[in-house]
C-alpha positions in Angstrom: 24.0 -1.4 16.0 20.6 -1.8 17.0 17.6 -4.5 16.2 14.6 -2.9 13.9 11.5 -5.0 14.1 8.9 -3.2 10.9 5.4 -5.1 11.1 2.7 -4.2 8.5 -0.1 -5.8 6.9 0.5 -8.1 4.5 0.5 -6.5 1.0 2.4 -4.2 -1.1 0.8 -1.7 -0.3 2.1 -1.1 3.6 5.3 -3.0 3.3 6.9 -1.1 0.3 6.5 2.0 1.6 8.6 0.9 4.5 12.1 -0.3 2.0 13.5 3.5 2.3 13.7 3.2 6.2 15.0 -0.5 6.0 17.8 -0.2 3.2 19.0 3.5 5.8 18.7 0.9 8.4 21.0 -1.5 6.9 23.6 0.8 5.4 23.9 2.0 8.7 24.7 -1.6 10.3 21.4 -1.8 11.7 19.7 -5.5 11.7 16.3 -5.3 10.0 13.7 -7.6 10.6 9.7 -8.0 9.2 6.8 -9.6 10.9 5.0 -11.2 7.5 2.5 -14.2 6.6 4.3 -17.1 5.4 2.5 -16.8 2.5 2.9 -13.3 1.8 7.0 -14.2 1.9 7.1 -15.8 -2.1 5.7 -12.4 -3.4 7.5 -9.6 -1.6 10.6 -10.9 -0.7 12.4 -10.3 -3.8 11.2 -6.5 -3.7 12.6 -6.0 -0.5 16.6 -5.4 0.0 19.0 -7.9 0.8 19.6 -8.8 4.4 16.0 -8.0 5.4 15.4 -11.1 7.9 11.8 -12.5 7.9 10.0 -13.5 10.8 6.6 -15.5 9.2 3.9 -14.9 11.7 -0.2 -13.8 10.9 -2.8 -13.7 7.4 -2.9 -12.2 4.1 -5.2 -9.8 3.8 -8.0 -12.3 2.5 -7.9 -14.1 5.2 -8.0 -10.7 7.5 -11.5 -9.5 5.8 -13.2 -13.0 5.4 -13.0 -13.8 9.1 -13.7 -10.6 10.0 -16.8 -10.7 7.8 -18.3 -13.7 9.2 -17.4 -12.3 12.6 -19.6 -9.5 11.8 -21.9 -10.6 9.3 -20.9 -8.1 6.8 -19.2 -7.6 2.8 -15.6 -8.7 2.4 -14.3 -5.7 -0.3 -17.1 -3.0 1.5 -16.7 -3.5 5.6 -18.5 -1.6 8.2 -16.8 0.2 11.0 -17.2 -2.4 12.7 -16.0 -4.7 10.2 -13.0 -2.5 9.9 -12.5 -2.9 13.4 -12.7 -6.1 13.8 -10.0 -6.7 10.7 -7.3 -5.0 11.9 -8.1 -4.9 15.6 -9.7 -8.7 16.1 -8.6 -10.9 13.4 -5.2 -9.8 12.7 -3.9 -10.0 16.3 -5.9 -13.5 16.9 -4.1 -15.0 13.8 -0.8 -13.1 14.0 0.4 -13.2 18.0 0.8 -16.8 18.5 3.7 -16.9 16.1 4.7 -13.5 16.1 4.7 -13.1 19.9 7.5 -16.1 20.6 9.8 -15.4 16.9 9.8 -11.2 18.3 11.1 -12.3 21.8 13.7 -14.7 20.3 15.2 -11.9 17.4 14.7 -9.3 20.2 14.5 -6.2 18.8 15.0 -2.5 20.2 12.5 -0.9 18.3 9.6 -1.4 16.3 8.0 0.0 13.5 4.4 -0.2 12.8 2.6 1.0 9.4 -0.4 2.9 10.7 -3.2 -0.3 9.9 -1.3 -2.5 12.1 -1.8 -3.7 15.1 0.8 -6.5 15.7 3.9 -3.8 16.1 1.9 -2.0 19.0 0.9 -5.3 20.5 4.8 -6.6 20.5 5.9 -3.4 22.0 3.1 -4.2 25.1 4.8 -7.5 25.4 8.5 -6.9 24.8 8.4 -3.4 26.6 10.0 -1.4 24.0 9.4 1.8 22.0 7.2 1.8 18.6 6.9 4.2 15.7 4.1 4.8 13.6 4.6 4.9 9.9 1.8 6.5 8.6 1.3 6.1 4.2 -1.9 7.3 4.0 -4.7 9.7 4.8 -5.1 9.3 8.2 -7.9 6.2 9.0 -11.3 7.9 10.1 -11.5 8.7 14.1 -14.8 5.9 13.7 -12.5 3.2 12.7 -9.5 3.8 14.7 -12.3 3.6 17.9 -13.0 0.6 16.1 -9.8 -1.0 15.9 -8.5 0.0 19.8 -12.2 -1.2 20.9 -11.3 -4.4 19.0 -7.3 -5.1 19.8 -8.4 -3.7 24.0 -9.8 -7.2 24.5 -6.9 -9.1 23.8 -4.4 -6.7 26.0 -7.3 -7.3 29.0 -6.8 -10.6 28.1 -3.2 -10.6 27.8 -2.7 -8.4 30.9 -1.1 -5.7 28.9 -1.7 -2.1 28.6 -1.3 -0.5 25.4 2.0 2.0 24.8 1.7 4.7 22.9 4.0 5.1 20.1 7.2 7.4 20.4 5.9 9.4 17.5 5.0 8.9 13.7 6.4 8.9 10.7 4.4 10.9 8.0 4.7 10.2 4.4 1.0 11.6 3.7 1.8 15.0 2.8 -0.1 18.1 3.7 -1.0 18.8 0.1 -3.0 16.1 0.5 -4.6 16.3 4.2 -7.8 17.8 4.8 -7.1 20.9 6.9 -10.3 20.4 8.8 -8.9 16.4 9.2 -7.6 15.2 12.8 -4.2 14.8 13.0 -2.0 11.9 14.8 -2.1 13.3 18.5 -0.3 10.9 20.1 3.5 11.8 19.7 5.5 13.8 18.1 5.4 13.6 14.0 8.3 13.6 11.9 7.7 13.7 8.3 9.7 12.0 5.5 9.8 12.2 1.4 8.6 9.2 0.3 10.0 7.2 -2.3 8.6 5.7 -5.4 9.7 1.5 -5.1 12.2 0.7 -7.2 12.5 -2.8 -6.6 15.9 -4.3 -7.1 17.2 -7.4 -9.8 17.1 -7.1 -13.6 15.0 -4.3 -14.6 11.9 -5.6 -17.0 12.2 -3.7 -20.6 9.3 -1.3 -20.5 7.6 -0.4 -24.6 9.6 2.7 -25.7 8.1 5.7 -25.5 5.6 7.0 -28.5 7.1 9.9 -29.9 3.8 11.5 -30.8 2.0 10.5 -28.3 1.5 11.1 -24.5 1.9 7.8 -22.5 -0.6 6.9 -20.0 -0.1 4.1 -17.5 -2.5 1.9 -16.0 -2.6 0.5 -12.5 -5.6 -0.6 -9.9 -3.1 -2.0 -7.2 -2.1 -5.1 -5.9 -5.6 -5.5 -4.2 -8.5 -3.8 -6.0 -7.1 -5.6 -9.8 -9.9 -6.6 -12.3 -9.5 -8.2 -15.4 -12.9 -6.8 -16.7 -12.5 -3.3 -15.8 -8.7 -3.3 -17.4 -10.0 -4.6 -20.6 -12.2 -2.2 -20.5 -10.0 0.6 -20.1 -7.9 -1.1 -22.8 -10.3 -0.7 -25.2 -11.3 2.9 -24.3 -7.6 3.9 -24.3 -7.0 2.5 -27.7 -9.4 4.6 -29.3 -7.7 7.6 -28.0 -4.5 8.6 -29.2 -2.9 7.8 -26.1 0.8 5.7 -25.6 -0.8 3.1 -22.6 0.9 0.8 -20.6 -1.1 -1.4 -18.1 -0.2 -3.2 -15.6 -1.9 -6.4 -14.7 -0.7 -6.5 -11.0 -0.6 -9.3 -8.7 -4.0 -9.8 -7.6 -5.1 -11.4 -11.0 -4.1 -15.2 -11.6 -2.6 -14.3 -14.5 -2.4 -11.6 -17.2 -4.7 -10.5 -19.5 -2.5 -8.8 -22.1 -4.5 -10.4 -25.0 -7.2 -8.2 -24.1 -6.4 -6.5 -26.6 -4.3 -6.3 -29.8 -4.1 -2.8 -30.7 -0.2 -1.5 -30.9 -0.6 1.5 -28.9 -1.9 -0.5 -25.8 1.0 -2.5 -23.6 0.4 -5.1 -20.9 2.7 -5.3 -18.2 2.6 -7.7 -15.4 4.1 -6.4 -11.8 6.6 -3.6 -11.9 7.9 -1.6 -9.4 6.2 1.6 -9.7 9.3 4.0 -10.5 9.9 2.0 -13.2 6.4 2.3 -14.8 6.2 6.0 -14.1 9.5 7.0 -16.4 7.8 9.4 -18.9 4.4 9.4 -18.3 2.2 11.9 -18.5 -0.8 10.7 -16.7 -1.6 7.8 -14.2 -4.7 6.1 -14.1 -5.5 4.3 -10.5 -8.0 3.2 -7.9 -6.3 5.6 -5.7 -4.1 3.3 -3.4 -2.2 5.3 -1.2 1.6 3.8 -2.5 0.6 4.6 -6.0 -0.6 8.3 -5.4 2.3 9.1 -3.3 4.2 7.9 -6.0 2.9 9.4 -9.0 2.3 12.9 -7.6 6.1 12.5 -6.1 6.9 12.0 -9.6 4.7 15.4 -10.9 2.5 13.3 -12.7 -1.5 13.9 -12.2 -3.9 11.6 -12.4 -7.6 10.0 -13.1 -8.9 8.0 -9.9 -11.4 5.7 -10.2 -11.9 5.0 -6.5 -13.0 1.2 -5.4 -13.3 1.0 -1.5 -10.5 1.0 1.9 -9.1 4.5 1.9 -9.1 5.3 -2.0 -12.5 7.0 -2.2 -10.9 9.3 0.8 -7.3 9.8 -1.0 -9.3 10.2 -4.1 -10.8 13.9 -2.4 -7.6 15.2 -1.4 -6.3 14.7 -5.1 -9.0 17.0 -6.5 -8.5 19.0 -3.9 -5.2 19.6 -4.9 -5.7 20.4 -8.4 -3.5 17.3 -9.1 -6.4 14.8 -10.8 -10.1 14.2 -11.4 -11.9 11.4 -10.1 -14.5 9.3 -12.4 -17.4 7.2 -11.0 -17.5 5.0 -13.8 -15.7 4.3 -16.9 -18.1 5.6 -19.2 -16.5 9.0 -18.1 -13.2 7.3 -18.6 -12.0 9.0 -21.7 -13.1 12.5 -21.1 -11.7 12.8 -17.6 -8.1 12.0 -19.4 -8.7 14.0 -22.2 -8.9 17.0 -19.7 -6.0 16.0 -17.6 -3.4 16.0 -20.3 -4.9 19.0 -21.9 -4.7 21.1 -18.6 -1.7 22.0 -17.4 -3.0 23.2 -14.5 -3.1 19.6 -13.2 0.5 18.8 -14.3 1.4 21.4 -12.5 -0.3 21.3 -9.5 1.9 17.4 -9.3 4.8 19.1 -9.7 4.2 21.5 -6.4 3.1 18.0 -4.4 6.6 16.8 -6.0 8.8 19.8 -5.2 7.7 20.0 -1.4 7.6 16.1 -1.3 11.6 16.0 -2.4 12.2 19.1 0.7 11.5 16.8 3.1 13.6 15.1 5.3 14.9 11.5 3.8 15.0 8.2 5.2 18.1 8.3 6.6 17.8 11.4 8.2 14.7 10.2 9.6 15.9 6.8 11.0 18.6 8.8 12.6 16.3 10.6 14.8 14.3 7.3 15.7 17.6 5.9 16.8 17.9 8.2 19.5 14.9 7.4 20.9 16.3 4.0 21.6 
């Protein structure tokens, strides 16, 4: 039995992506442990699986871009570089080692794994001198704001009298489908990749609207981040006047739900749901173009319409085209045509499917965490 310390940013986003390798880790006997704000703890802890042991340290992601804004006197949803830097490098290790630093050495772990935005897991590893893994869920960050973030996080090892480790290797999920083939890749240790898995969540499964028989269904999601009530009752009412089955989430970002947008039968509002359970027989996915909700749809064979907002979606976005697997739009006055041509070509259909076939060859979770144990 070993101790498995995972450490992400506080969202949705980078900690569900992360379940497959703790539920391997705990069927094997492994311990499992996550470095998350306190008040991150209320929302996520029912999605993740029992016996996951929390240790409440660092911001929510609010908190992360505000400081870092005033810090650098820029735009809260649109950083700069340096902004960027400053987030993940700066403010996130400032507000998260005091009280990740003391509960790491007291639960002890023997190996750490970081998602690729954080800085916390690399920092603990300094300090606790022990190996740390990369888990990398997205296109891989621009080689601008990774200088950013090590310039960033290097003052507070100087200060700390630490040097940075580098990790015993990373864990890929971003598949090559999707990577630009001119992109860097991670350089710094070996790579091992691994399917990912849509989240299915766990409890009482929420009863989804069945399935139009004469119509294709089309769900609706913008994240647990980038959610507007505007712009979703906007695509409400541009959905409804197609003859389109749509389901739309709300998320988690909004206070509360706007499914009185509208009234029309064929449009369904949803409030969170794990994303397996929304994708089960749709035929298109309209996003932002988070990275969990790409991976998941494409994993699935499903194309989709990306409407990208900011943080790595407009990136994500391009490798989708790229692949044949969706169309982006700029605006939602281009909304209804983009679809139109998705569902009608099924050349993006099955350009998803090819992402979903090689996606379900590669090694799983359990395979994976077996080969980071011997590391240990």
């Amino acid at each position: 039995m070993i101790k498995i310390l995972f450490t992400a940013v506080s969202a949705h986003g980078h900690v569900l992506p992360m379940v497959p390798l703790m539920e391997s880790a705990l069927a094997q006997g492994h311990r499992v442990g996550l470095v998350v704000s306190g008040l991150f703890e209320p929302v996520v802890e029912s999605d993740l699986p029992v016996g996951v042991e929390l240790l409440r340290a660092g911001p929510m992601p609010l908190e992360l871009a505000t400081l870092a804004a005033e810090r650098t006197q820029g735009d809260v949803m649109y950083p700069t570089v340096a902004g960027i830097g400053e987030t993940f490098g700066g403010v996130m290790l400032d507000l998260s080692l005091p009280e990740a630093i003391p509960a790491a050495r007291a639960w002890a772990p023997d190996v750490i794994i970081a998602d690729s935005y954080n800085t916390v897991g690399p920092f603990l590893s300094a300090a606790l001198q022990v190996p740390w893994w990369r888990l990398s869920m997205t296109v891989r960050p621009p080689t601008a704001w990774l200088d950013a973030i090590a310039l960033s996080s290097h003052e507070r090892y100087i200060a700390a009298e630490l040097e940075p480790r580098d990790p015993a290797g990373t864990v890929e999920l971003w598949p090559d489908e999707l990577s630009d083939p001119e992109g860097e890749a991670w350089d710094d240790g070996p790579i091992i990749e691994m399917a990912f898995s849509a989240h299915r969540g766990r409890g009482v499964e929420m009863a989804l609207p069945a399935i139009a028989p004469d119509r294709p269904r089309v769900v609706v999601s913008m994240g647990t981040i980038f959610s507007d009530a505007t712009a979703l009752e906007s695509i409400a009412a541009r959905l409804a006047s197609m003859n389109v089955d749509a389901v739309i989430t709300s998320g988690l970002a909004l206070g509360e739900t706007t499914k009185n947008a509208t009234e029309d039968s064929s449009v369904e509002w949803v409030e969170f749901t794990p994303i397996a359970r929304l994708l089960r027989g749709a035929s298109a996915v309209i996003s932002v173009g988070g990275a969990g909700t790409v991976l998941a749809t494409l994993a699935a064979g499903i194309p989709l319409v990306l409407w990208p907002h900011g943080a790595d979606q407009p990136g994500i976005a391009a490798r989708v085209v790229e692949a044949g697997a969706g169309l982006n739009v700029s605006g939602l006055e281009d909304l209804a045509s983009t679809l139109a041509t998705v569902l009608s070509d099924g050349r993006f259909k099955t350009n998803a499917r090819t992402v979903a076939t090689v996606n379900a060859s590669r090694p799983n979770a359990s395979d994976v965490l077996t080969l980071i144990r011997e590391t240990v």
